[in-house]
Jmol script that loads the backbone (N, CA, C; Angstrom):
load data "model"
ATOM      1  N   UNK A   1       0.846  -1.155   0.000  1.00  0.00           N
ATOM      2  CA  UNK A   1       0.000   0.000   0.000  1.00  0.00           C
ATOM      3  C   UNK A   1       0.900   1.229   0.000  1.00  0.00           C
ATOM      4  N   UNK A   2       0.812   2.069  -1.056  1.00  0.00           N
ATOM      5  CA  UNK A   2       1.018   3.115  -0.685  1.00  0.00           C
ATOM      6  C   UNK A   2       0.678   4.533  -0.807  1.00  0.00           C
ATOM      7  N   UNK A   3       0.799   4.983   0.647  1.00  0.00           N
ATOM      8  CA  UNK A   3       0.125   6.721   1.326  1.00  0.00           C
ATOM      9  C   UNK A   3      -0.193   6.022   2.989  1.00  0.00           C
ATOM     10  N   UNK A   4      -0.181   6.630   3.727  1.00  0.00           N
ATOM     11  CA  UNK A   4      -0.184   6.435   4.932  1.00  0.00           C
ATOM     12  C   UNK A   4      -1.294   7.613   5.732  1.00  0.00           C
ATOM     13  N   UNK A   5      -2.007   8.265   4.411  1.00  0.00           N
ATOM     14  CA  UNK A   5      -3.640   8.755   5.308  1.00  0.00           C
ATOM     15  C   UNK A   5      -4.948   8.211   5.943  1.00  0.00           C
ATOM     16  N   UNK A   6      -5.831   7.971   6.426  1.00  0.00           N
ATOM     17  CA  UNK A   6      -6.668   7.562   6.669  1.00  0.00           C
ATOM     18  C   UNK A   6      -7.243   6.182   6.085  1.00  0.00           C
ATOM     19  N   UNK A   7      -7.507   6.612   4.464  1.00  0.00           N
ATOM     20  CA  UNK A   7      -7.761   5.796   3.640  1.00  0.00           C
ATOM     21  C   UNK A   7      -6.919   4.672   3.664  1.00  0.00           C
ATOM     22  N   UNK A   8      -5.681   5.048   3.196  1.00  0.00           N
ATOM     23  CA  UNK A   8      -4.453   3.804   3.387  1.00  0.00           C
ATOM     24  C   UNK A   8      -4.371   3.526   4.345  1.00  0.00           C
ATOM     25  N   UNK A   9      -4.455   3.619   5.699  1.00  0.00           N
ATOM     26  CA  UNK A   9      -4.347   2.923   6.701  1.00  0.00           C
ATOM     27  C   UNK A   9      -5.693   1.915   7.020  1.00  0.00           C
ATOM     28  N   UNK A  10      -6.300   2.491   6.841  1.00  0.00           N
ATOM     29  CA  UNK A  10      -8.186   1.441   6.843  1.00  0.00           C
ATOM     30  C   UNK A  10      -7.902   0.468   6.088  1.00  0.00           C
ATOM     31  N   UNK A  11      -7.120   0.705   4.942  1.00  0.00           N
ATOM     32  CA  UNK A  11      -6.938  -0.194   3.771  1.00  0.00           C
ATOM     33  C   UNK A  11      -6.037  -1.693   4.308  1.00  0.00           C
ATOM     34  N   UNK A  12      -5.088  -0.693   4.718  1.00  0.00           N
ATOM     35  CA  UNK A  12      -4.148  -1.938   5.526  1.00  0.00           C
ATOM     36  C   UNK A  12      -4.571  -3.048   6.887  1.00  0.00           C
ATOM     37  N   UNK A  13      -5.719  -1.710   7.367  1.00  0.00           N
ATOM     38  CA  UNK A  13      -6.532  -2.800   8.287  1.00  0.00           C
ATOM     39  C   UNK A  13      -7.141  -3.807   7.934  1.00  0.00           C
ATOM     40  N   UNK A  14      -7.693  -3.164   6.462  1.00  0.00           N
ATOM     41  CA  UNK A  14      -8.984  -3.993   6.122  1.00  0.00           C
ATOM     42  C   UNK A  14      -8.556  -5.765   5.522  1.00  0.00           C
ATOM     43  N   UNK A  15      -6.988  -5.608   4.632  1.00  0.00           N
ATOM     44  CA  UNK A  15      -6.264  -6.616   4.305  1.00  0.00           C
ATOM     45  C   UNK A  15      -5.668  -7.377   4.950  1.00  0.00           C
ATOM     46  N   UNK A  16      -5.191  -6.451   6.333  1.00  0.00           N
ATOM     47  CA  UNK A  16      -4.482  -7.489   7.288  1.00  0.00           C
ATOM     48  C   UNK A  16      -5.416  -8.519   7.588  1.00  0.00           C
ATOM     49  N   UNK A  17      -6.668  -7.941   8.106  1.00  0.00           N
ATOM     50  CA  UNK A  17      -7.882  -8.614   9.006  1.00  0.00           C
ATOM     51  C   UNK A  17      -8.400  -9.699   8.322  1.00  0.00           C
ATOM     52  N   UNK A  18      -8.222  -9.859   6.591  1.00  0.00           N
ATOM     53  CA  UNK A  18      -8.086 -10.842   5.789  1.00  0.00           C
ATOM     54  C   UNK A  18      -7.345 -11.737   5.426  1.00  0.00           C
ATOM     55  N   UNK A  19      -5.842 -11.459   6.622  1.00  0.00           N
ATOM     56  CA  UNK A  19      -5.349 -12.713   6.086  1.00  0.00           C
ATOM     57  C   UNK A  19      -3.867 -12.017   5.268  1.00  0.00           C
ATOM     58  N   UNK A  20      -4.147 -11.279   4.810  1.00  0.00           N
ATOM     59  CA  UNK A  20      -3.037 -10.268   3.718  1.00  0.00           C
ATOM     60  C   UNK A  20      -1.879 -10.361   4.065  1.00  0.00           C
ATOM     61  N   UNK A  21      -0.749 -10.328   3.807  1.00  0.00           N
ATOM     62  CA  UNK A  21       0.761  -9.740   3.880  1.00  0.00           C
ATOM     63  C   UNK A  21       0.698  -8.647   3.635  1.00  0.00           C
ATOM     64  N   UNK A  22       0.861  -7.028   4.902  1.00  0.00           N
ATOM     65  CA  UNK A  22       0.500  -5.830   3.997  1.00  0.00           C
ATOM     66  C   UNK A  22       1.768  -5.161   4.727  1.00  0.00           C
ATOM     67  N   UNK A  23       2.442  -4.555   3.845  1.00  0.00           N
ATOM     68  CA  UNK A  23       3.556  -3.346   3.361  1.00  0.00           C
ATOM     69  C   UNK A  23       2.904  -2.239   3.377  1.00  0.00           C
ATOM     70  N   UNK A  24       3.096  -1.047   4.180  1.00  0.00           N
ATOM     71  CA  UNK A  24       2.597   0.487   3.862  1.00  0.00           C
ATOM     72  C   UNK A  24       3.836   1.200   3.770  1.00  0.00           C
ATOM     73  N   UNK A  25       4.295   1.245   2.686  1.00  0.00           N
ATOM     74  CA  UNK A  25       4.871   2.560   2.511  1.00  0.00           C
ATOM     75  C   UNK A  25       4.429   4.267   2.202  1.00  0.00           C
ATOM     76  N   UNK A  26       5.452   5.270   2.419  1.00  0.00           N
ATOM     77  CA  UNK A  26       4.801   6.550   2.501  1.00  0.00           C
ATOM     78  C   UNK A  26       6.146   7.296   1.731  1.00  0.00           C
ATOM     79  N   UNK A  27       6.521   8.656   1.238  1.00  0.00           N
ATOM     80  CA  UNK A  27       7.382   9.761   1.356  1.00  0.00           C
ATOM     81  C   UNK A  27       7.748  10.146   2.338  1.00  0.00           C
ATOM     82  N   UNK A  28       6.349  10.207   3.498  1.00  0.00           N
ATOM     83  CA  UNK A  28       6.632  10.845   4.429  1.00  0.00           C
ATOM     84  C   UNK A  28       7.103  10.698   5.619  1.00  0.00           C
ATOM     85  N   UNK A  29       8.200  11.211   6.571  1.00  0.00           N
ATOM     86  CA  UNK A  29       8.756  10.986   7.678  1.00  0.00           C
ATOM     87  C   UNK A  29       7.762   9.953   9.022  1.00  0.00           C
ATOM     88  N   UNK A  30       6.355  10.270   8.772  1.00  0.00           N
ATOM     89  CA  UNK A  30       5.271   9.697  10.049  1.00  0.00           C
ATOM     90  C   UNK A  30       4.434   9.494   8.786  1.00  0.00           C
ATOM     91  N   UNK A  31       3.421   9.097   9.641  1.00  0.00           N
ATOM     92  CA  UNK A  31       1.837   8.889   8.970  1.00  0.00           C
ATOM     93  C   UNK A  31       1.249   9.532   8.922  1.00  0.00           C
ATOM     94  N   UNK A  32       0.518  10.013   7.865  1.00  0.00           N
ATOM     95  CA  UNK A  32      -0.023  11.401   7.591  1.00  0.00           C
ATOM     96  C   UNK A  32      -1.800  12.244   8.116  1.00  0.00           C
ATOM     97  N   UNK A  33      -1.241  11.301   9.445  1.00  0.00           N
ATOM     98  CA  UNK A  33      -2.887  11.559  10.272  1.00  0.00           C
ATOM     99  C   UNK A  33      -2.831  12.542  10.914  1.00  0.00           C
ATOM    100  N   UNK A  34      -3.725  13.571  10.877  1.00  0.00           N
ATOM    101  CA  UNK A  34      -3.484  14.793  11.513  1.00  0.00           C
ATOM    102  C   UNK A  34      -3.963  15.089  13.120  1.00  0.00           C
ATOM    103  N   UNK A  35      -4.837  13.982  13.499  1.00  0.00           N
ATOM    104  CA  UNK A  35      -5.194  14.178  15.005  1.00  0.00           C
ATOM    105  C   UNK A  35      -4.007  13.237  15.404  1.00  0.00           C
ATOM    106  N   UNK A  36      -3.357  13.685  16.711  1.00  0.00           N
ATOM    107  CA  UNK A  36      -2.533  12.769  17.120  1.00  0.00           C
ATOM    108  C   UNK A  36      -3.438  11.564  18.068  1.00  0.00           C
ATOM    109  N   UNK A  37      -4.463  11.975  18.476  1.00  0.00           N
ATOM    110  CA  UNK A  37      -5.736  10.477  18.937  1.00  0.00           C
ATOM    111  C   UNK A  37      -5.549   9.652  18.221  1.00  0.00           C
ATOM    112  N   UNK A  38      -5.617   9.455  16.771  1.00  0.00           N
ATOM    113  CA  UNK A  38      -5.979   8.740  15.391  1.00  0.00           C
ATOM    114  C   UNK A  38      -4.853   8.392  15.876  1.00  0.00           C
ATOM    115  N   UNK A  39      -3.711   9.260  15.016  1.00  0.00           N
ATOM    116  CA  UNK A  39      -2.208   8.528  15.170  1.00  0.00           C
ATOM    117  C   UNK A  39      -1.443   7.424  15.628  1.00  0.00           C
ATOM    118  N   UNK A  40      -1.784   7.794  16.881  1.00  0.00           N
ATOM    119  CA  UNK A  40      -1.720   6.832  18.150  1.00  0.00           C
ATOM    120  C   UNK A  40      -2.216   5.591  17.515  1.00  0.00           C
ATOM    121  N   UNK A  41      -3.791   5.768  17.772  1.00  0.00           N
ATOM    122  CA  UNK A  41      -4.190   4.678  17.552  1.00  0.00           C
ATOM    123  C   UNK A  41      -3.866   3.812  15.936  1.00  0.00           C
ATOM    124  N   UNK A  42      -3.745   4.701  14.910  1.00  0.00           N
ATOM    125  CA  UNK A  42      -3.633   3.836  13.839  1.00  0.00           C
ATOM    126  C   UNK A  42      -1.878   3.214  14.050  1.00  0.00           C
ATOM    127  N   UNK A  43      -1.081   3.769  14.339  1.00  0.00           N
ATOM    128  CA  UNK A  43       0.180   3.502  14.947  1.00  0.00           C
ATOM    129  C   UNK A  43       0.407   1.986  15.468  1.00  0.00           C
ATOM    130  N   UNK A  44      -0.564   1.835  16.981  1.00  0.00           N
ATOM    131  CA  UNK A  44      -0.771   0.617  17.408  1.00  0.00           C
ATOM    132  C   UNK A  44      -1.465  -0.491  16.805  1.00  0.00           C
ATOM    133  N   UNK A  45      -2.679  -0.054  15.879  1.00  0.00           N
ATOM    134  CA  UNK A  45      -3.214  -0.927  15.098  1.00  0.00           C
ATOM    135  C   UNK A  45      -2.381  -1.966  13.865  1.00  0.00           C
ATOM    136  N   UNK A  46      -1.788  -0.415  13.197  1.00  0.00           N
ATOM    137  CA  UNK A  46      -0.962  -1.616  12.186  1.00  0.00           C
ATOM    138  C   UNK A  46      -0.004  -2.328  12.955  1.00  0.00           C
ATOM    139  N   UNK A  47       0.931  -2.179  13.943  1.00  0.00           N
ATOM    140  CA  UNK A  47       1.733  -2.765  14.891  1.00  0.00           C
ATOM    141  C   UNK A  47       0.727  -4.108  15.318  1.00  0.00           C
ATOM    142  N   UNK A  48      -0.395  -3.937  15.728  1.00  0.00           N
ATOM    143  CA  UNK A  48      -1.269  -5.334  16.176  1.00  0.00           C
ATOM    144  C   UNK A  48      -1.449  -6.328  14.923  1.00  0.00           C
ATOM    145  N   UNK A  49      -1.548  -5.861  14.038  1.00  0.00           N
ATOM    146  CA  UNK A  49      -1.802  -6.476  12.615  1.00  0.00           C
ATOM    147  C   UNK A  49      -0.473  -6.449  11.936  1.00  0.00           C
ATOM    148  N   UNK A  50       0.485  -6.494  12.207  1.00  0.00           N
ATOM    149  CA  UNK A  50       1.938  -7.208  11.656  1.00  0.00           C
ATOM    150  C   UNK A  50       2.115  -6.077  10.087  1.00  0.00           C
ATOM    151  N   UNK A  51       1.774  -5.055  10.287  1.00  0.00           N
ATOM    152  CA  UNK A  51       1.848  -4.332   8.647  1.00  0.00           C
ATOM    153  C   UNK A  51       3.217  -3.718   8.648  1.00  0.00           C
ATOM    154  N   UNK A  52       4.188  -4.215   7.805  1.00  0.00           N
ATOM    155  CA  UNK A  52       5.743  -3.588   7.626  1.00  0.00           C
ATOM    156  C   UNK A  52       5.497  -2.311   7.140  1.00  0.00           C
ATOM    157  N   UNK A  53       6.269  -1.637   7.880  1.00  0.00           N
ATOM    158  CA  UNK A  53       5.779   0.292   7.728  1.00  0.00           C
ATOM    159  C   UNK A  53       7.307   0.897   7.165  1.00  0.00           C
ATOM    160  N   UNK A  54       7.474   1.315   5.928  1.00  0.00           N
ATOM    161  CA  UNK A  54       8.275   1.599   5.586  1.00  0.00           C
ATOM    162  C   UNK A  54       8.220   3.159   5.430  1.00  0.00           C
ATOM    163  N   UNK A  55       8.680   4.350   6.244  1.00  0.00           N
ATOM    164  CA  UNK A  55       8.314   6.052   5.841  1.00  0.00           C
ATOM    165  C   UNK A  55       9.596   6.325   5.264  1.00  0.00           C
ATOM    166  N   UNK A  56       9.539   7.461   4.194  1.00  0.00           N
ATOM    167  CA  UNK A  56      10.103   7.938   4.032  1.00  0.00           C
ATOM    168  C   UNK A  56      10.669   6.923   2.348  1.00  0.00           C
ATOM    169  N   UNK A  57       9.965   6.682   2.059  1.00  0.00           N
ATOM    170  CA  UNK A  57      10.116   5.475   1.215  1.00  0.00           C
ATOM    171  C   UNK A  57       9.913   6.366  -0.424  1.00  0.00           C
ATOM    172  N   UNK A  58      10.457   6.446  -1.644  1.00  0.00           N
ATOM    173  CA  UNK A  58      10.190   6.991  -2.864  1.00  0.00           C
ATOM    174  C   UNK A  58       9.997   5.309  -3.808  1.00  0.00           C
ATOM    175  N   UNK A  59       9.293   5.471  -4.191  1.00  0.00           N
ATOM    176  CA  UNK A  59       8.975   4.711  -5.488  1.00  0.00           C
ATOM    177  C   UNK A  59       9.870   5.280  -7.016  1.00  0.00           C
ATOM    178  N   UNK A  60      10.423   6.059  -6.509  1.00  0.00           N
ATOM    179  CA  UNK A  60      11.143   6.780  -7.580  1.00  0.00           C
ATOM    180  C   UNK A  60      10.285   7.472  -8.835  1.00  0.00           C
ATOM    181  N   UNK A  61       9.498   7.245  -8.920  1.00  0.00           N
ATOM    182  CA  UNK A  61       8.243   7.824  -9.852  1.00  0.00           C
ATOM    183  C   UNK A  61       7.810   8.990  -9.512  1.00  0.00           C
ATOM    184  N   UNK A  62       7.576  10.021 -10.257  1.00  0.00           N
ATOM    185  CA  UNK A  62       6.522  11.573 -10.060  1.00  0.00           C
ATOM    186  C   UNK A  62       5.532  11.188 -10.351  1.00  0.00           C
ATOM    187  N   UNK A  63       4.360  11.518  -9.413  1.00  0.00           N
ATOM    188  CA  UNK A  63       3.156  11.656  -9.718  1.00  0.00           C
ATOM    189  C   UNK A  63       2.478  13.248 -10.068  1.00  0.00           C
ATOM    190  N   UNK A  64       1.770  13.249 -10.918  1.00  0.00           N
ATOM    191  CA  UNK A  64       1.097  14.859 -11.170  1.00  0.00           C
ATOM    192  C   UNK A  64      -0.201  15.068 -10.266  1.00  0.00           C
ATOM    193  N   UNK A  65      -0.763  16.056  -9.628  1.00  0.00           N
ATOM    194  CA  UNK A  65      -1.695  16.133  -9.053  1.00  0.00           C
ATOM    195  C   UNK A  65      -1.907  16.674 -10.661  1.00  0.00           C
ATOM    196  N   UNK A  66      -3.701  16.873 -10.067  1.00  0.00           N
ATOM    197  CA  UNK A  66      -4.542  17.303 -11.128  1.00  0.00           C
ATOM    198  C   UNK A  66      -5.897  16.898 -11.496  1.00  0.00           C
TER     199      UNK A  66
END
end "model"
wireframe off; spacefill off
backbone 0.3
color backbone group
Protein backbone atom coordinates (compact mmCIF):
# COMPACT_ATOMS: atom_id res chain seq x y z
CA UNK A 1 0.00 0.00 0.00
CA UNK A 2 1.02 3.11 -0.68
CA UNK A 3 0.12 6.72 1.33
CA UNK A 4 -0.18 6.44 4.93
CA UNK A 5 -3.64 8.75 5.31
CA UNK A 6 -6.67 7.56 6.67
CA UNK A 7 -7.76 5.80 3.64
CA UNK A 8 -4.45 3.80 3.39
CA UNK A 9 -4.35 2.92 6.70
CA UNK A 10 -8.19 1.44 6.84
CA UNK A 11 -6.94 -0.19 3.77
CA UNK A 12 -4.15 -1.94 5.53
CA UNK A 13 -6.53 -2.80 8.29
CA UNK A 14 -8.98 -3.99 6.12
CA UNK A 15 -6.26 -6.62 4.31
CA UNK A 16 -4.48 -7.49 7.29
CA UNK A 17 -7.88 -8.61 9.01
CA UNK A 18 -8.09 -10.84 5.79
CA UNK A 19 -5.35 -12.71 6.09
CA UNK A 20 -3.04 -10.27 3.72
CA UNK A 21 0.76 -9.74 3.88
CA UNK A 22 0.50 -5.83 4.00
CA UNK A 23 3.56 -3.35 3.36
CA UNK A 24 2.60 0.49 3.86
CA UNK A 25 4.87 2.56 2.51
CA UNK A 26 4.80 6.55 2.50
CA UNK A 27 7.38 9.76 1.36
CA UNK A 28 6.63 10.84 4.43
CA UNK A 29 8.76 10.99 7.68
CA UNK A 30 5.27 9.70 10.05
CA UNK A 31 1.84 8.89 8.97
CA UNK A 32 -0.02 11.40 7.59
CA UNK A 33 -2.89 11.56 10.27
CA UNK A 34 -3.48 14.79 11.51
CA UNK A 35 -5.19 14.18 15.01
CA UNK A 36 -2.53 12.77 17.12
CA UNK A 37 -5.74 10.48 18.94
CA UNK A 38 -5.98 8.74 15.39
CA UNK A 39 -2.21 8.53 15.17
CA UNK A 40 -1.72 6.83 18.15
CA UNK A 41 -4.19 4.68 17.55
CA UNK A 42 -3.63 3.84 13.84
CA UNK A 43 0.18 3.50 14.95
CA UNK A 44 -0.77 0.62 17.41
CA UNK A 45 -3.21 -0.93 15.10
CA UNK A 46 -0.96 -1.62 12.19
CA UNK A 47 1.73 -2.77 14.89
CA UNK A 48 -1.27 -5.33 16.18
CA UNK A 49 -1.80 -6.48 12.61
CA UNK A 50 1.94 -7.21 11.66
CA UNK A 51 1.85 -4.33 8.65
CA UNK A 52 5.74 -3.59 7.63
CA UNK A 53 5.78 0.29 7.73
CA UNK A 54 8.28 1.60 5.59
CA UNK A 55 8.31 6.05 5.84
CA UNK A 56 10.10 7.94 4.03
CA UNK A 57 10.12 5.47 1.21
CA UNK A 58 10.19 6.99 -2.86
CA UNK A 59 8.98 4.71 -5.49
CA UNK A 60 11.14 6.78 -7.58
CA UNK A 61 8.24 7.82 -9.85
CA UNK A 62 6.52 11.57 -10.06
CA UNK A 63 3.16 11.66 -9.72
CA UNK A 64 1.10 14.86 -11.17
CA UNK A 65 -1.70 16.13 -9.05
CA UNK A 66 -4.54 17.30 -11.13
Amino acid sequence: MIGAGHVGCETCFFLAEKGVDVTLTFPEPALDIKYWMFKKYFQDKLAKDNVKIYPRYSTGKSLQKG
